[in-house]
C-alpha positions as CSV (number, residue, x, y, z in Angstrom):
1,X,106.9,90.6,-23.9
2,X,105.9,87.4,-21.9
3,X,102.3,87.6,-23.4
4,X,103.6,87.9,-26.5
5,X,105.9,85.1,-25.8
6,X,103.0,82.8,-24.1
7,X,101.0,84.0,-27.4
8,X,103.7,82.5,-29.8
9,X,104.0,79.2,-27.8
10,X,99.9,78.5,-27.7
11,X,99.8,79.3,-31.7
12,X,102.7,77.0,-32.2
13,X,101.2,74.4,-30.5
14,X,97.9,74.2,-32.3
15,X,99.5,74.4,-35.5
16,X,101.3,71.3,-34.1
17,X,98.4,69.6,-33.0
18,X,97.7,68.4,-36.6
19,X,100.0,66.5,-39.0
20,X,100.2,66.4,-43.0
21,X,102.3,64.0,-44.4
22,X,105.4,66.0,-46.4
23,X,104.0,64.5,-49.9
24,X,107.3,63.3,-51.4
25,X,106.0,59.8,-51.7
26,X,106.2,58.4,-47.9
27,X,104.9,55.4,-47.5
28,X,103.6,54.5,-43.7
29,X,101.5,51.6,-41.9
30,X,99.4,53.1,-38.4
31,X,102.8,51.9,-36.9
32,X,105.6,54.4,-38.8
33,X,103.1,56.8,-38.6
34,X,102.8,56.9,-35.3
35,X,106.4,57.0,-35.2
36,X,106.4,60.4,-37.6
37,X,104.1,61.8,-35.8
38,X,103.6,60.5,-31.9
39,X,101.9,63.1,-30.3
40,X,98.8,62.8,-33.3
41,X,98.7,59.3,-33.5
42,X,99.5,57.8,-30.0
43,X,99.9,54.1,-29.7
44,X,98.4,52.6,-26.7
45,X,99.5,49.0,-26.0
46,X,97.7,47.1,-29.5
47,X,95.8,50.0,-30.0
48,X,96.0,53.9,-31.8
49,X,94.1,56.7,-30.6
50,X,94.1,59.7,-33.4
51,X,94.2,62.8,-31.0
52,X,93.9,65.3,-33.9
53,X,93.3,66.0,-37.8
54,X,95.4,63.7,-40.4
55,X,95.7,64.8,-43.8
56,X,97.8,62.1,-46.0
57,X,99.0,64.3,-48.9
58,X,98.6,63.5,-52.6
59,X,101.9,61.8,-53.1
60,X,101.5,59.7,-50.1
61,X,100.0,56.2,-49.0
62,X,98.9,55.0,-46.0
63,X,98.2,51.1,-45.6
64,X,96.1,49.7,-43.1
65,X,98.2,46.2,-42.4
66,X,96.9,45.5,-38.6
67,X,94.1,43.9,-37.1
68,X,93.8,46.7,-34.7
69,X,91.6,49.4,-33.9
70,X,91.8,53.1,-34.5
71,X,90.2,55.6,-31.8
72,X,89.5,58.8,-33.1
73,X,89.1,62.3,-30.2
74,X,86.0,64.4,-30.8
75,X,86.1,66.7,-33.7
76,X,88.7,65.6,-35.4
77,X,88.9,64.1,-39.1
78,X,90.6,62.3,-41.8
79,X,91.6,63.7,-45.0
80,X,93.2,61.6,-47.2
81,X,94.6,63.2,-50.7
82,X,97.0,60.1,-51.4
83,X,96.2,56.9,-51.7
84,X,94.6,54.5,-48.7
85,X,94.2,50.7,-48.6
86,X,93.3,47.6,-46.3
87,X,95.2,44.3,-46.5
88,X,94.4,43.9,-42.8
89,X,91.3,41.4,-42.6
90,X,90.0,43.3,-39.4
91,X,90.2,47.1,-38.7
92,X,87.9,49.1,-36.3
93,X,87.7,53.0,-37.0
94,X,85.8,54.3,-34.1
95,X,84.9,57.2,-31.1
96,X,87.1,57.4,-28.5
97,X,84.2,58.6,-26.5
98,X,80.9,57.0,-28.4
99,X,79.0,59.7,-27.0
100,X,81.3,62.7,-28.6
101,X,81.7,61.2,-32.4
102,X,84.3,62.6,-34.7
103,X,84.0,64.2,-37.6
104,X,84.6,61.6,-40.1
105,X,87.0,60.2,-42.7
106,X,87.1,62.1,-46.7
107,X,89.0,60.6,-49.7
108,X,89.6,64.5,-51.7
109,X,89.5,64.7,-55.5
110,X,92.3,63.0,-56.7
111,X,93.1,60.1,-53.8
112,X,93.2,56.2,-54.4
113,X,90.9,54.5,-51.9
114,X,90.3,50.9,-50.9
115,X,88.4,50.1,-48.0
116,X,88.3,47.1,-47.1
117,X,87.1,44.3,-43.9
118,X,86.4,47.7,-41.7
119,X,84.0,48.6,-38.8
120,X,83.6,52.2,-39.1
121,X,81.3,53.6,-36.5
122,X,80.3,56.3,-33.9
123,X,81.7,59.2,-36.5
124,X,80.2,61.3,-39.3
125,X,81.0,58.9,-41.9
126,X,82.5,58.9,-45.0
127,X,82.8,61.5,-47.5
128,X,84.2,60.3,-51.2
129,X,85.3,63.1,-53.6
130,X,87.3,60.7,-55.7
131,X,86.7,61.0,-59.7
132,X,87.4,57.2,-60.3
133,X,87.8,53.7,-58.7
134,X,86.4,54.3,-55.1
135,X,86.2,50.3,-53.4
136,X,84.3,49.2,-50.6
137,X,84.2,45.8,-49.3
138,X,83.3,43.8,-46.4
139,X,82.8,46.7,-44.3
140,X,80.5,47.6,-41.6
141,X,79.1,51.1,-41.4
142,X,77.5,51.8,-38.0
143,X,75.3,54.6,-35.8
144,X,77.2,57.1,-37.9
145,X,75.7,60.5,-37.3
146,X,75.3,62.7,-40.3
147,X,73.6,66.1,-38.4
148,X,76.8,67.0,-36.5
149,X,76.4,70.6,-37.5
150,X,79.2,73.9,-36.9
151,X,83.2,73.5,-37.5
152,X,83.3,70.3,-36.1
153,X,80.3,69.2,-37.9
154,X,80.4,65.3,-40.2
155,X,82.3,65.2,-43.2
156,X,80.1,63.5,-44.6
157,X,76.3,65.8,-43.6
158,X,73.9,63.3,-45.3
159,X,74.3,60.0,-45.6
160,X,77.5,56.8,-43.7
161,X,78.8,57.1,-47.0
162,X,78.7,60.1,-49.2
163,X,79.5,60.3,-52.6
164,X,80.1,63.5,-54.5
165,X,80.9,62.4,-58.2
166,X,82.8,60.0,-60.1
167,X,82.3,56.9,-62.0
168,X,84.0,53.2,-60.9
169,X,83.0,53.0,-57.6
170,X,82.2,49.8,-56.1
171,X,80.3,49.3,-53.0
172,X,80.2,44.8,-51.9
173,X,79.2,42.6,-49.0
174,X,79.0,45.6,-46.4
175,X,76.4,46.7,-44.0
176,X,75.3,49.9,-43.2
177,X,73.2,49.9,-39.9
178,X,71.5,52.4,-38.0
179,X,73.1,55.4,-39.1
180,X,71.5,58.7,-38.8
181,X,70.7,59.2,-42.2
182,X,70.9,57.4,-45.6
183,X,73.1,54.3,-45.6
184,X,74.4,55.6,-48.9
185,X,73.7,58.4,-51.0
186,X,74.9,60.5,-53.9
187,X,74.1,64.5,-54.5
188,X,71.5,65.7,-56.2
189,X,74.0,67.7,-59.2
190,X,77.3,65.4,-59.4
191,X,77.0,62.3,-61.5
192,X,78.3,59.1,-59.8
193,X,78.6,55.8,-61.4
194,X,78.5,53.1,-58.7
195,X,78.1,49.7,-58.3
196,X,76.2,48.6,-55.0
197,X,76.2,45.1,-54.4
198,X,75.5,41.9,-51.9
199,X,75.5,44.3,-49.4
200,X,73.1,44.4,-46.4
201,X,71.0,48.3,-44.8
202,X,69.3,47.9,-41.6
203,X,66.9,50.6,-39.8
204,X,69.1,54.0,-41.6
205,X,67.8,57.0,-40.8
206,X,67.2,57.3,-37.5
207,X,67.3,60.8,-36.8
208,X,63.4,60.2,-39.2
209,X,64.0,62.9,-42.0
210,X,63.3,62.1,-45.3
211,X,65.7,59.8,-46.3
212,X,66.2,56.9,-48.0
213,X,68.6,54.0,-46.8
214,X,69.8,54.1,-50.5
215,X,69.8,57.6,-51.7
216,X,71.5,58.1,-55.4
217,X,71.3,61.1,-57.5
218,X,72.2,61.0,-60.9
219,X,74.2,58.0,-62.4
220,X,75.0,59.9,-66.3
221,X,75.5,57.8,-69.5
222,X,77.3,55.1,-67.3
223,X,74.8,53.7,-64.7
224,X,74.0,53.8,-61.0
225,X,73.5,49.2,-60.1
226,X,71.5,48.2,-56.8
227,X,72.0,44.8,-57.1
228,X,71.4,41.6,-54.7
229,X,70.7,43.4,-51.4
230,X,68.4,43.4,-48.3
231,X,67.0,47.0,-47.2
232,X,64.9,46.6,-44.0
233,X,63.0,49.0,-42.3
234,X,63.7,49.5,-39.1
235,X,59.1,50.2,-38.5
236,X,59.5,52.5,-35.5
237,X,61.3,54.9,-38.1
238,X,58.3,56.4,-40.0
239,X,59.8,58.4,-42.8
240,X,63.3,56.1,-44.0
241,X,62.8,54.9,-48.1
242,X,64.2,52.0,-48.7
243,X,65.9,53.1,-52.9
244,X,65.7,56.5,-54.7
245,X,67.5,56.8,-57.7
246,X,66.4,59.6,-59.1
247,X,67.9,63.0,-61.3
248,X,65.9,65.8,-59.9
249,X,67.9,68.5,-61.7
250,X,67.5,67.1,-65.0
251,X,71.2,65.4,-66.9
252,X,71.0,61.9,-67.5
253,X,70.4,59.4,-65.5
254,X,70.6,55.1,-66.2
255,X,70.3,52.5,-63.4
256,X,69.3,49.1,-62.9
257,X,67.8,47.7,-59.6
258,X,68.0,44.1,-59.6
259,X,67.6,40.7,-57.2
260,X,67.0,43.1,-54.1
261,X,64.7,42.4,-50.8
262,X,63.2,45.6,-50.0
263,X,61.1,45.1,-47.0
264,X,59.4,47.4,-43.9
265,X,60.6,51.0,-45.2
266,X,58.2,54.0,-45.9
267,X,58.3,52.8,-49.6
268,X,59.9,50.3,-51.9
269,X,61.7,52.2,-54.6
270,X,61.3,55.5,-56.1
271,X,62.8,57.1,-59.4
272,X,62.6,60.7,-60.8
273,X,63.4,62.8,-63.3
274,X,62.7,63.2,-67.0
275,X,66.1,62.4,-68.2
276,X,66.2,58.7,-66.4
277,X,65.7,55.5,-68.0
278,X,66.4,52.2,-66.3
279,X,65.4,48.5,-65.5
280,X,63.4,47.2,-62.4
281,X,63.8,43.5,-62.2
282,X,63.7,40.6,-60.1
283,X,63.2,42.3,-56.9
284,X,60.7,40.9,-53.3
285,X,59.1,44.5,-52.2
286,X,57.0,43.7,-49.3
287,X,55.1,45.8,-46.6
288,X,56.8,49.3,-47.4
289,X,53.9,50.8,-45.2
290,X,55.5,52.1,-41.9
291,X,54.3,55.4,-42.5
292,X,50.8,54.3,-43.6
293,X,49.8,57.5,-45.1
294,X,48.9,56.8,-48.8
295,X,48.5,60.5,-49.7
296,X,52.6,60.7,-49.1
297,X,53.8,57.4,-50.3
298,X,54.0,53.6,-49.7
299,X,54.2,52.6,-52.8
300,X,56.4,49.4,-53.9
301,X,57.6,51.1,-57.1
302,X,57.2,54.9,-57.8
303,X,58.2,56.8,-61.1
304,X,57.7,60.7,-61.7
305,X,58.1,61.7,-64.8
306,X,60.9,59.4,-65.9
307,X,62.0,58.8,-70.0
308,X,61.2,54.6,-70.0
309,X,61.4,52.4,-67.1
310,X,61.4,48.7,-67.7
311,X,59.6,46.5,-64.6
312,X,59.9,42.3,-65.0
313,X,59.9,39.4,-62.8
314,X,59.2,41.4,-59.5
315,X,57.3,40.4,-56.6
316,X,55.2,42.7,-54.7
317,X,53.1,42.5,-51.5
318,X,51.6,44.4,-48.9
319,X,52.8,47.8,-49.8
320,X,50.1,50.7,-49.9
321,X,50.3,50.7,-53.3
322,X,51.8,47.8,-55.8
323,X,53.2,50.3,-58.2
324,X,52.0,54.0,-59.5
325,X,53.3,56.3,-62.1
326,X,53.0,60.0,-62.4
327,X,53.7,63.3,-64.0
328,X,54.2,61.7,-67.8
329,X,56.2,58.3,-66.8
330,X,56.4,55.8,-69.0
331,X,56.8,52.4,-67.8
332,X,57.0,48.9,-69.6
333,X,55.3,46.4,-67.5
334,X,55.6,43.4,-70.4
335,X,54.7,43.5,-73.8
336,X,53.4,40.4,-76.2
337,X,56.8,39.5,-77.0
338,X,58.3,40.2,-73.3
339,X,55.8,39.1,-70.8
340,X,56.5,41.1,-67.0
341,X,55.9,38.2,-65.2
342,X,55.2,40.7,-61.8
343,X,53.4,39.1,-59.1
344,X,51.0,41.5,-56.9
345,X,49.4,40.9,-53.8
346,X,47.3,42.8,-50.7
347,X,48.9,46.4,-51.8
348,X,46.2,48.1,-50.4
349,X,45.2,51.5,-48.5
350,X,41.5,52.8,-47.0
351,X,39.6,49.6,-47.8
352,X,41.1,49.1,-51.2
353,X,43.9,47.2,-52.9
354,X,45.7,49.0,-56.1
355,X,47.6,46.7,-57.5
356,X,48.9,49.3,-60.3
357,X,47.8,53.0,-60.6
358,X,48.4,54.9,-63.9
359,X,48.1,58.5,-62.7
360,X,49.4,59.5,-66.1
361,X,47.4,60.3,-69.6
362,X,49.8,57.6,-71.6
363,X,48.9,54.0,-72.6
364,X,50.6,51.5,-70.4
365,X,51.6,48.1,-72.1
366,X,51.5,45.7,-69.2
367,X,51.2,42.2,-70.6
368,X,51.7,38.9,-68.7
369,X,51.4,39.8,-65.2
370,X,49.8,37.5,-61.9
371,X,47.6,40.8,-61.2
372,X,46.0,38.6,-57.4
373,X,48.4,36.0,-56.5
374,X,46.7,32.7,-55.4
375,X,43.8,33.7,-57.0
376,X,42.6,32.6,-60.7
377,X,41.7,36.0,-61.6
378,X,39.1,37.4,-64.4
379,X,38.3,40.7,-66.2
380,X,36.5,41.9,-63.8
381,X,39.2,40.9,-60.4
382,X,41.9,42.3,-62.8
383,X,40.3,45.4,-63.4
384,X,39.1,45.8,-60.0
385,X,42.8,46.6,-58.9
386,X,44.1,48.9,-61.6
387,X,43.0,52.3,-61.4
388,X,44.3,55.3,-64.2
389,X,43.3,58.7,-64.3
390,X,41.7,58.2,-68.0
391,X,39.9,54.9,-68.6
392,X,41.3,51.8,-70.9
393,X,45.1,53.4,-70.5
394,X,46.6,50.1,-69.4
395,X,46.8,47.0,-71.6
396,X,46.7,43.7,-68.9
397,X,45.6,41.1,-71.3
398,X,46.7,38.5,-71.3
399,X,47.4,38.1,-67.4
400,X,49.1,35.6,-65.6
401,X,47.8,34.1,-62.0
402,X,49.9,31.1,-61.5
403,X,51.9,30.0,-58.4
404,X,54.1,32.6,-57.0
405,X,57.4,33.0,-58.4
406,X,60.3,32.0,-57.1
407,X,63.5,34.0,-56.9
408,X,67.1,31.9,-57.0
409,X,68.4,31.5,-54.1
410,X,72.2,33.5,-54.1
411,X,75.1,30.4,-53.4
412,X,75.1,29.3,-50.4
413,X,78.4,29.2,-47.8
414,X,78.9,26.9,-45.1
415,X,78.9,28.3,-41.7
416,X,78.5,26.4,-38.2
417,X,78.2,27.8,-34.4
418,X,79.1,25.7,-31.6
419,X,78.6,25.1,-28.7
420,X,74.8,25.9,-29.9
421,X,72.8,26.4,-27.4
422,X,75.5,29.2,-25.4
423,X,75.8,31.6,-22.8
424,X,76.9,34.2,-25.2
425,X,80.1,32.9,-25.5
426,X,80.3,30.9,-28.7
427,X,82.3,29.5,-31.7
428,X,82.0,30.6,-35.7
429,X,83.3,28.4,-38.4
430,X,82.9,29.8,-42.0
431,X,84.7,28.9,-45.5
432,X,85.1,32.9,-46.2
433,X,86.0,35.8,-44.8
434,X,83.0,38.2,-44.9
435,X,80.7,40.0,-42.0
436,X,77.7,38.7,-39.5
437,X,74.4,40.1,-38.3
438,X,72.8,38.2,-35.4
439,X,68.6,38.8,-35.7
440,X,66.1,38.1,-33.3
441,X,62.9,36.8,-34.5
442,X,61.4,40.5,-35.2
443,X,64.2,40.8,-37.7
444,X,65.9,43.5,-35.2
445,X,69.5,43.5,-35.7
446,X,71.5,42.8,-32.3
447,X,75.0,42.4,-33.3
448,X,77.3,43.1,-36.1
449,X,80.6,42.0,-37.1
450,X,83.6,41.3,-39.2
451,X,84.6,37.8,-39.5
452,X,88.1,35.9,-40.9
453,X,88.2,32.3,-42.8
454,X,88.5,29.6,-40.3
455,X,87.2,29.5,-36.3
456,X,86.1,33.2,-34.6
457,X,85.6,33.4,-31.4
458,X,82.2,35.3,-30.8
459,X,81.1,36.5,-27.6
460,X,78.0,38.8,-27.2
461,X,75.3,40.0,-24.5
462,X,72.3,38.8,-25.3
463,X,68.9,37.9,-23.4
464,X,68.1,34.1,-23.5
465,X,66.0,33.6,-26.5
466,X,66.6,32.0,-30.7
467,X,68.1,34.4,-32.7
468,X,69.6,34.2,-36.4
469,X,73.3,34.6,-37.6
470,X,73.4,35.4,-41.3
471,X,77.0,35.5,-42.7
472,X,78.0,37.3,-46.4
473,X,81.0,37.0,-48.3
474,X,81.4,37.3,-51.8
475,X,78.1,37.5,-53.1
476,X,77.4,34.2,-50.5
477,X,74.9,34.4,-47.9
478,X,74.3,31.6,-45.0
479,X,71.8,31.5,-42.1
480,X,72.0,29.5,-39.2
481,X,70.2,29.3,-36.1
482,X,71.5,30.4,-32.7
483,X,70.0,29.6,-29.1
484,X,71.3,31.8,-25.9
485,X,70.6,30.4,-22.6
């Protein structure tokens, strides 16, 4: 009778080592909540420490109104079935033990999610299964790992965020930094209509699968939007993409990649799949090499087999290839009436430079294009860097070699560090709230963080040397120079 007794006790407390919400339409902050439930979410002093699984039923809200950070045990998880959202302007989700992440934070079919001016890190990400309306902003995604594997494995297996279907979804002005896998990415079946935007992907995929910092299945009728972002490569990691959009199992698929830096990755961007169409435009895609294998990639644009693809106003450097389509792609690289106005230069492999390969059997229409930049190019130089698998498949003439192009600038906000030179210890004035990367001069990131309208206080723990701050907000970017004695 006493083991059964000592039996009953140790079930009843694991079932109590978890809480769900009673979803009658309870409203809490981190604080009531920790009230209802005191032995799951403990307060400790300013900050919260998440001892075991939360589920926020469907009825229910949970607001994030503190500037306060929440520590999360090893193993355990977020589920949220309600509806979650940030007014706080600076919330930290992280490990309690950096070394033993949890398993990660999922919005379920059906929830309301806004998440916004967070640092969510040392976890297995987050997992979206929301149909509509899933916002991101001004977050700061960071050394997620995605391979946790078993029952306490991440919630989110394959990318910091994971999306599983949907259309609405905005993703603004966040960085995603040296998670294990992709920085985002989207299944391979579910459609997902998203909008990723100003937002900044540094050296994903560290764990060196084959991954892409963006990775986005199909975006259906409505459209998958990479739009104004820097992707760098982190070069140590050999086998990280820097943008797949692609709709390997067929369905349709429409996107638009527009007024990105894609720089130092594996390869620029990639699309497949014979039911995608889409737009290529205005983009820098420069030395996507780091592998430096040209039988396995390193191209600056890649299309397989896609419906129509339409490439303008792009430049293109230093990749292994400029741009190569196969497997029946069609691509519109200008016409007579729509010039493409690309700009190629040094994409080049084994001795030779390709500035555009046609590995297909259709004509390729591609009018109006600086074919050698800084060079006043002929037939012959033109021709020299185009290669197709059938001769005279790619209409060039007339080309275009003038001065490179310039892209516009994104507006500007103002942002000043003082004192400048410090010891580490510093002052940051901006005009917006929004989030900061420190860089050294190899482009490394070496500091992250969320910062409010007004003065922040800054203090970091780095070796004497010039570094640079670059601030986002809104679609605003600022650099500055910083100096550590």
């Amino acid at each position: 009778m006493k083991k059964m007794t000592l039996f009953f006790v140790a079930c009843s407390a694991f079932l109590n080592a978890q809480f769900t919400s009673p979803g009658n339409g309870t409203s809490y902050t981190l604080t009531s909540l920790s009230a209802a439930a005191p032995s799951v979410l403990v307060k400790n002093g300013t900050d919260y420490n998440l001892t075991a699984d939360l589920t926020l039923s469907a009825t229910d809200k949970l607001l994030i109104d503190e500037n306060t950070t929440l520590k999360i045990n090893s193993g355990v998880a977020i589920f949220v079935y309600g509806e979650y959202k940030t007014s706080a302007s600076n919330f930290t989700i992280t490990a309690s033990d950096i070394t033993a992440p949890y398993r990660g934070i999922r919005f379920e079919e059906g929830s309301v999610a806004e998440m916004k001016n967070t640092r969510v890190e040392y976890g297995g990400g987050v997992r979206v299964l929301a149909a509509t309306g899933f916002l991101m902003d001004n977050c700061i995604l960071y050394r997620n790992n995605n391979s946790l594997s078993g029952s306490t494995g991440s919630l989110a297996s394959s990318a910091a965020l994971a999306l599983f279907q949907g259309t609405g979804h905005v993703v603004k002005n966040s960085q995603f930094l040296e998670n294990s896998r992709a920085g985002i990415n989207s299944g391979a079946s579910g459609s997902v209509s998203i909008d990723i935007i100003n937002n900044y992907f540094y050296g994903n995929n560290t764990d060196n699968g084959n991954y892409p910092q963006i990775n986005m299945g199909p975006g259906g009728t409505d459209s998958t939007r990479v739009i104004n972002n820097t992707i760098i490569g982190n070069r140590a990691i050999l086998r990280a993409g820097g943008v797949s959009v692609s709709g390997l199992l067929g369905g349709t698929n429409r996107f638009r990649i527009e007024g990105n830096t894609i720089r130092d990755n594996r390869y620029g961007i990639t699309n497949q799949g014979a039911g995608t169409s889409g737009i290529i435009r205005n983009n820098i895609i420069e030395n996507n090499n780091v592998e430096n294998n040209p039988n396995l990639g390193g191209s600056g644009i890649s299309l397989t087999g896609t419906q129509k693809v339409i490439v303008r106003d792009n430049q293109i450097r230093g990749n292994l290839w400029g741009i190569t389509v196969l497997s029946n792609a069609i691509i519109d690289l200008g016409t007579d009436g729509d010039h493409g106005n690309n700009v190629f230069k040094n994409n080049g492999n084994n001795g030779g430079t390709t500035a555009f390969f046609n590995n297909t059997p259709n004509t390729v229409n591609a009018v109006g294009n600086c074919w050698r930049e800084d060079e006043l190019s002929n037939d012959t130089m033109v021709q020299s860097v185009i290669g197709s698998l059938n001769p005279n498949t790619v209409n060039f003439k007339p080309y275009n070699c003038a001065e490179t192009l310039a892209v516009s600038d994104v507006a500007r906000s103002k942002l000043s560090v003082y004192p400048n030179p410090s010891k580490n210890h510093f002052f940051l004035e901006t005009e917006n709230n929004g989030n900061i990367v420190i860089q050294d001069l190899s482009g490394k990131v070496v500091f992250s963080s969320i910062v409010n309208k007004g003065k922040n206080e800054i203090n970091t723990n780095l070796q004497s040397g010039v570094y640079i701050i670059t601030q986002q907000s809104e679609g605003k970017k600022s650099n500055t120079k910083l100096i550590i004695k």
